[in-house]
C-alpha positions as CSV (number, residue, x, y, z in Angstrom):
1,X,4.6,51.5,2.1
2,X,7.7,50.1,-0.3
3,X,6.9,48.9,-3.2
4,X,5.7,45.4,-3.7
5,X,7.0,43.2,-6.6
6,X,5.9,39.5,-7.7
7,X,7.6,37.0,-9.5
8,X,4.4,35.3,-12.1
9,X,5.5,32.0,-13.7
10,X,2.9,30.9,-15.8
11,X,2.4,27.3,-17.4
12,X,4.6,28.6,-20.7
13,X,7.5,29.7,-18.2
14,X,7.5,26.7,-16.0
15,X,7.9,24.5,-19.5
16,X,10.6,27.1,-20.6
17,X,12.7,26.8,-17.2
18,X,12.6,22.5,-18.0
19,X,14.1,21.5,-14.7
20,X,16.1,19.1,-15.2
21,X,15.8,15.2,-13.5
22,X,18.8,16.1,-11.1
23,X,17.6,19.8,-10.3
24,X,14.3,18.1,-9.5
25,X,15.2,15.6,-7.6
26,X,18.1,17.6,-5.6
27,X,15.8,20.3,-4.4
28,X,12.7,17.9,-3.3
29,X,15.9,16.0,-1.6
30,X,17.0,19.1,0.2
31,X,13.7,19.9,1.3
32,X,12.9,15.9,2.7
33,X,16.1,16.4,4.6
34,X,14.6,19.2,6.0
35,X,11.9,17.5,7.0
36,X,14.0,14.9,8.9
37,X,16.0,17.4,11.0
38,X,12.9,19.5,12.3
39,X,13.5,22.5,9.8
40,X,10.4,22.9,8.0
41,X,6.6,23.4,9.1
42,X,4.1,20.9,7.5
43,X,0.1,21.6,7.6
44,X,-1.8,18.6,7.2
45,X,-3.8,19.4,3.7
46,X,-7.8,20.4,4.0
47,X,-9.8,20.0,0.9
48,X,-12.9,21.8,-0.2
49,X,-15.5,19.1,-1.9
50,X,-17.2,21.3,-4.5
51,X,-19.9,18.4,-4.7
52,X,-18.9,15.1,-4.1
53,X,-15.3,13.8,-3.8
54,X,-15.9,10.8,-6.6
55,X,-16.1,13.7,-9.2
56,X,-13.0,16.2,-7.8
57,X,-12.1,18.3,-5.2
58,X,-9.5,20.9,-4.0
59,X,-6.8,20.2,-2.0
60,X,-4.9,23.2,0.0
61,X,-1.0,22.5,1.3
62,X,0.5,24.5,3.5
63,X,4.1,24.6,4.6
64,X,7.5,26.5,5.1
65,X,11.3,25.4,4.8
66,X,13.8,27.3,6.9
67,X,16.3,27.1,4.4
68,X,14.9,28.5,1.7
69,X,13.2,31.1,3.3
70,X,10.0,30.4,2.0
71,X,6.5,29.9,3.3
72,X,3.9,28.4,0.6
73,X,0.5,27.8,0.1
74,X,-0.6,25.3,-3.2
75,X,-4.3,24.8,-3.9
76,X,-4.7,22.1,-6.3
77,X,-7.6,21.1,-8.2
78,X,-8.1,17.0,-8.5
79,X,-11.1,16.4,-10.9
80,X,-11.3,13.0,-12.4
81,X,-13.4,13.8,-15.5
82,X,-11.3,16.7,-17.1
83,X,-9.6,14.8,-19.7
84,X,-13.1,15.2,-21.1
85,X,-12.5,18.6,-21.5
86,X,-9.1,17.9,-22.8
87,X,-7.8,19.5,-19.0
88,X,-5.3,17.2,-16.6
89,X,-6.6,16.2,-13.5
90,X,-5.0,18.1,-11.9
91,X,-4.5,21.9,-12.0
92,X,-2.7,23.9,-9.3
93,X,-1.1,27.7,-8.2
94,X,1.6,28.1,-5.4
95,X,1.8,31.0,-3.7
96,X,5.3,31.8,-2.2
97,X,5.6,34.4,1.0
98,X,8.3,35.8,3.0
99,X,7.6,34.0,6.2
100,X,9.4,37.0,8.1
101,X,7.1,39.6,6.9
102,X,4.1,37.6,4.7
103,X,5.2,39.7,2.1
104,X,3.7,37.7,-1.1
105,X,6.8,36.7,-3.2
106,X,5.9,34.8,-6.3
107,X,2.6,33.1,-7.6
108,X,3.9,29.7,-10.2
109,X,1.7,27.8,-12.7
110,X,2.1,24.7,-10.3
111,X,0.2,21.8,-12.3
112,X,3.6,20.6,-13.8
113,X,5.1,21.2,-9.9
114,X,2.5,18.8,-8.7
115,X,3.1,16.1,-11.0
116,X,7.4,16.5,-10.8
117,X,7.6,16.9,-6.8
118,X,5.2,14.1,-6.6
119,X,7.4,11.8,-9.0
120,X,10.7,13.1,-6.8
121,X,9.4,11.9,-3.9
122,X,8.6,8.1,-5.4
123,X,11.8,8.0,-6.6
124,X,13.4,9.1,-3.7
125,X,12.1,6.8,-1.8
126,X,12.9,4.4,-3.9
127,X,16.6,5.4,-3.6
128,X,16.9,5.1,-0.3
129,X,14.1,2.0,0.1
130,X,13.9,-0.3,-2.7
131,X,17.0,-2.7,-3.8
132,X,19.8,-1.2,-5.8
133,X,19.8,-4.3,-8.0
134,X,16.2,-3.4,-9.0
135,X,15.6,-3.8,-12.6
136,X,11.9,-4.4,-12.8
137,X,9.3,-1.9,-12.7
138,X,5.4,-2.1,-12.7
139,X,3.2,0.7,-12.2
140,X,-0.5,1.2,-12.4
141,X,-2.2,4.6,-13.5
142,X,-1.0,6.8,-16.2
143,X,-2.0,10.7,-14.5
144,X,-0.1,13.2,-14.6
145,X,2.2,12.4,-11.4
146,X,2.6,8.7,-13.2
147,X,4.7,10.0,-16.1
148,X,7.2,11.8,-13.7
149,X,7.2,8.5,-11.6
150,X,8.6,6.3,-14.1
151,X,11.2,9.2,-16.2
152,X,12.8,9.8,-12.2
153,X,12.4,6.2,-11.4
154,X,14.0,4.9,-14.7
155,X,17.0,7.8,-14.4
156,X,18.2,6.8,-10.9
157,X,17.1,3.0,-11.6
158,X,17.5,2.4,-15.7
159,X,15.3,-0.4,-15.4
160,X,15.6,-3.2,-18.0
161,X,11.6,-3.8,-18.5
162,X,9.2,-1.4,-17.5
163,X,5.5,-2.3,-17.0
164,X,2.3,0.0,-17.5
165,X,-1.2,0.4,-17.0
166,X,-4.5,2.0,-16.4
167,X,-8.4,1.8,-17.0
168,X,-8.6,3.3,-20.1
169,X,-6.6,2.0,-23.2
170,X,-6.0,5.0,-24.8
171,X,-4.6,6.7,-21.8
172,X,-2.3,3.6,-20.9
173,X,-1.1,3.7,-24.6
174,X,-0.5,7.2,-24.8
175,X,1.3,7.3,-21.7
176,X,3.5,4.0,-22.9
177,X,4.2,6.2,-26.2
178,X,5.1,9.3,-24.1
179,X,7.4,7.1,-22.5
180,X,8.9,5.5,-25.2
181,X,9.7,8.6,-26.7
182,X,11.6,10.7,-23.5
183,X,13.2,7.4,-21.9
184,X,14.2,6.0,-25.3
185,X,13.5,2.1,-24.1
186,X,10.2,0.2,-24.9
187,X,7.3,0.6,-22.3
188,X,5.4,-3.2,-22.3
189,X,1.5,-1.8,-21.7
190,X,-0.5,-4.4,-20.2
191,X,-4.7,-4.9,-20.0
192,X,-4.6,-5.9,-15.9
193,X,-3.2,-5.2,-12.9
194,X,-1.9,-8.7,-12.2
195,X,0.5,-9.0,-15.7
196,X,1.7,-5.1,-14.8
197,X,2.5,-5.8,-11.2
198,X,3.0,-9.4,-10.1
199,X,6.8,-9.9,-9.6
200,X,8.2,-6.8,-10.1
201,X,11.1,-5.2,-8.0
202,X,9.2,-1.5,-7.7
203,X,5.5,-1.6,-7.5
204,X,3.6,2.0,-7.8
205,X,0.0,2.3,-7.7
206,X,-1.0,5.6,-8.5
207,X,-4.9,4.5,-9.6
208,X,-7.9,6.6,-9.5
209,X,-10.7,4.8,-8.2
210,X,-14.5,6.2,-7.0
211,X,-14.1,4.1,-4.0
212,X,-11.2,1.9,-2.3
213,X,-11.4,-1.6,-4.2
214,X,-8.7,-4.0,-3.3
215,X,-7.1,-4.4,-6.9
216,X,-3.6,-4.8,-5.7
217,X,-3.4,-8.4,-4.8
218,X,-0.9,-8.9,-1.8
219,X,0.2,-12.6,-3.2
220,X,2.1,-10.4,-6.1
221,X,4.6,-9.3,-3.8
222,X,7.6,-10.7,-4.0
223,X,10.3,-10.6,-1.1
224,X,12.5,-8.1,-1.4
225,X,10.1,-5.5,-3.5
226,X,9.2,-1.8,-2.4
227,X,5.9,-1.1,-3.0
228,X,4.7,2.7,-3.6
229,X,0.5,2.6,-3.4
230,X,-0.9,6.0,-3.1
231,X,-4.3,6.3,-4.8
232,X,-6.5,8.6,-3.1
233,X,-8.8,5.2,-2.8
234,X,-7.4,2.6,-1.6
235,X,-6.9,-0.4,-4.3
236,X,-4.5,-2.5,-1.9
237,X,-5.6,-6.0,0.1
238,X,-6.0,-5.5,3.3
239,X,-3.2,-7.8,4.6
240,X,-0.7,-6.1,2.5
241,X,0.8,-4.4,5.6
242,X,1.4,-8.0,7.1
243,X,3.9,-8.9,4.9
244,X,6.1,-5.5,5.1
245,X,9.3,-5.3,7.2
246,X,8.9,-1.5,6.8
247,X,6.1,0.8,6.2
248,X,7.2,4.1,5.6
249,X,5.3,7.5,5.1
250,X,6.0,10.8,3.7
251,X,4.5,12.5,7.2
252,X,2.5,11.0,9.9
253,X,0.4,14.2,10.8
254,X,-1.5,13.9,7.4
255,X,-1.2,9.9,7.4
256,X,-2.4,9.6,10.6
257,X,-6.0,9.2,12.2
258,X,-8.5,11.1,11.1
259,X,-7.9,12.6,8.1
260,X,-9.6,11.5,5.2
261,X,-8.5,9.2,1.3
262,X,-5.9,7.7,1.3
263,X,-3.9,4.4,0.4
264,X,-3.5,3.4,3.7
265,X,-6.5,4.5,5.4
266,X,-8.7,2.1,6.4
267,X,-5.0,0.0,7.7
268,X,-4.6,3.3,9.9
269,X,-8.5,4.5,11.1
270,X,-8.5,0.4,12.6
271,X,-5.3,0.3,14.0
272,X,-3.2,-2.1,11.7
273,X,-0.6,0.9,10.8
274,X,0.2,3.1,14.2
275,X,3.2,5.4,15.3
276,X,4.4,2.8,17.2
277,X,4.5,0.7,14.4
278,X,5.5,3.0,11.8
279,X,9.5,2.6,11.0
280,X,10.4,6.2,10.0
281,X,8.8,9.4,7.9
282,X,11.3,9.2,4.9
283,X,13.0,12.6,5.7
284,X,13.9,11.2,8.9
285,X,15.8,8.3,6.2
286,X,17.3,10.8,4.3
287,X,18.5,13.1,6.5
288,X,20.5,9.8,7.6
289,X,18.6,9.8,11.6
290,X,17.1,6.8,10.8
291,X,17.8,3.8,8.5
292,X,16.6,2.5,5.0
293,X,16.8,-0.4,3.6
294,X,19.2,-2.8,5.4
295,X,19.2,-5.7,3.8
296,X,17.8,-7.3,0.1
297,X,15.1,-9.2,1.5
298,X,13.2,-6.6,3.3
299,X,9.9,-5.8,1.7
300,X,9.5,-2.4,2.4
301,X,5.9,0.0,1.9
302,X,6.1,3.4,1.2
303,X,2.9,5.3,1.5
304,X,3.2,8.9,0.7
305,X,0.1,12.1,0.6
306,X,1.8,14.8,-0.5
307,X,4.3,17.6,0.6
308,X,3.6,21.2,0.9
309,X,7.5,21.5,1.6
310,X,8.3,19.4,-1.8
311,X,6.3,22.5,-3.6
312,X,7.7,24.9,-2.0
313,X,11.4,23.7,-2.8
314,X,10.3,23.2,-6.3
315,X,8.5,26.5,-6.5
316,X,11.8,27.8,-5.0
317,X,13.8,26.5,-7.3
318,X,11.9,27.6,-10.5
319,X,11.8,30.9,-8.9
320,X,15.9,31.2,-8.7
321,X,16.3,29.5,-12.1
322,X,13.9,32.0,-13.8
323,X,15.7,34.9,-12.6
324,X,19.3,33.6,-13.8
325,X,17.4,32.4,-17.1
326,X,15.0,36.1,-17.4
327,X,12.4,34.2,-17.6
328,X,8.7,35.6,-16.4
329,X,7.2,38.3,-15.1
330,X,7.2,40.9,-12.1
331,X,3.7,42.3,-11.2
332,X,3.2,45.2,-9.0
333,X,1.8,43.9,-5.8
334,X,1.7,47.7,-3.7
């Protein structure tokens, strides 16, 4: 048999490669697109629940994108008590595999991944959903997906006031001081929901609750806003939907029935949020075969899981920039 090589890019690497806010969000754009057109395969995730899904669990993404010849499988760890252990939340390895052949191609440190593709894809939508005038930005949770939320959000949108918060104090003030320091603006850090949320232009919740609790007051919402929620418990008001001109989701086969967590859920398990109802999966926006925003006064929802094909383009694109940059390492596979 030939000989087997793979590309390694551990944690150090992927820090050393420092994708930049337009590489990032370029490739995870690409890769939506893809989406839109029919070119890429997306697996709804499974999870594997150690013990019990309050403490942590493991997620598993699976998907392909035709255009960058590339097949990937992530498994992500999501455990809500690491910081305890001075760990993040979340920890997480990408496989990359010729999807002619399965030949394994790369395995990539993909906690930092997880946290940037995720950010892309808020701020993507955001692009294409929320008002270009927007200048106002409150967002709820400080893990690691949050920071990459607000540094894409605040390049595409340079927001004059940004709001923050989460449960703990320590983490909200860190994450305002992390802030402060890469955006260069001041962060205001608020003790409740209501003072970080209520009349803002972009609303994200990216909370981590043991069980949905309907923090996110739907009265907050002003006309005109896009609101990102997409805690794996949901925190939003029921009626929230009711008000929306658009609801948008990243993909329907891992929003839809059945499938567990989720911002959305319970509004899609009893029939509030259907496919009929649905306006558009945002790659089907970007990829131009269905509209965004068309007007300032439409309050738009965008509720989004979690794309295997946003980790592969990512992983894809670390891959190609560590090679120009010789940074890494080749392992013999056979």
């Amino acid at each position: 048999m030939q000989e087997i090589w793979i590309d390694y890019l551990n944690a150090i690497d992927a820090k050393a490669l420092s994708l930049t806010d337009d590489e990032i969000l370029s490739a995870v754009e690409q890769a939506l697109a893809d989406q839109g057109r029919g070119e890429t395969v997306i697996e709804p995730r499974v999870h594997l629940v150690p013990e019990s899904s309050d403490k942590g669990h493991f997620n598993v993404l699976r998907g392909y994108v035709k255009s960058l010849g590339f097949a990937g499988v992530k498994v992500v760890g999501d455990f809500v008590d690491n910081y305890k252990h001075g760990l993040p939340s979340e920890l997480a390895v990408l496989n990359l595999f010729d999807p002619e052949t399965g030949i394994p191609k790369a395995v990539i440190d993909a906690t930092a991944i997880t946290d940037m593709r995720t950010g892309a894809v808020t701020a993507l939508g955001a692009k294409y959903l929320a008002r270009k005038d927007s200048k106002i930005l409150g967002h709820v949770g400080a893990r690691g997906t949050s920071y990459w939320n607000v540094r894409l959000l605040n390049h595409l949108f340079d927001f004059d006031e940004i709001r923050v918060h989460s449960r703990r104090p320590e983490s909200r003030n860190a994450f305002a001081e992390r802030l402060e320091r890469d955006l260069g603006k001041k962060i205001i850090v608020t003790d409740n929901w209501q003072d970080c949320l209520e009349g803002a232009d972009i609303m994200i919740e990216a909370s981590r609750l043991p069980e949905p609790t309907p923090l996110f007051k739907t009265e907050w919402v002003k006309k005109g806003a896009f609101v990102v929620p997409y805690g794996t418990m949901s925190a939003l008001e029921f009626d929230l939907t009711d008000i929306m001109d658009k609801v948008v989701v990243d993909d329907w086969g891992q929003c839809g029935p059945g499938r567990p967590y989720g911002a959305l859920r319970r509004h899609v398990d009893e029939g509030k949020v259907t496919a009929e109802t649905l306006h558009a999966e945002i790659g089907e926006i970007v990829c131009g075969a269905k509209p965004g925003r068309e007007s300032g006064e439409e309050t738009i929802l965008f509720w989004h899981r979690g794309l295997s094909t946003t980790d592969v383009a990512l992983g894809a694109a670390m891959v190609e920039k560590a090679k120009v940059l010789g940074i890494g390492q080749r392992l013999r596979f056979a």
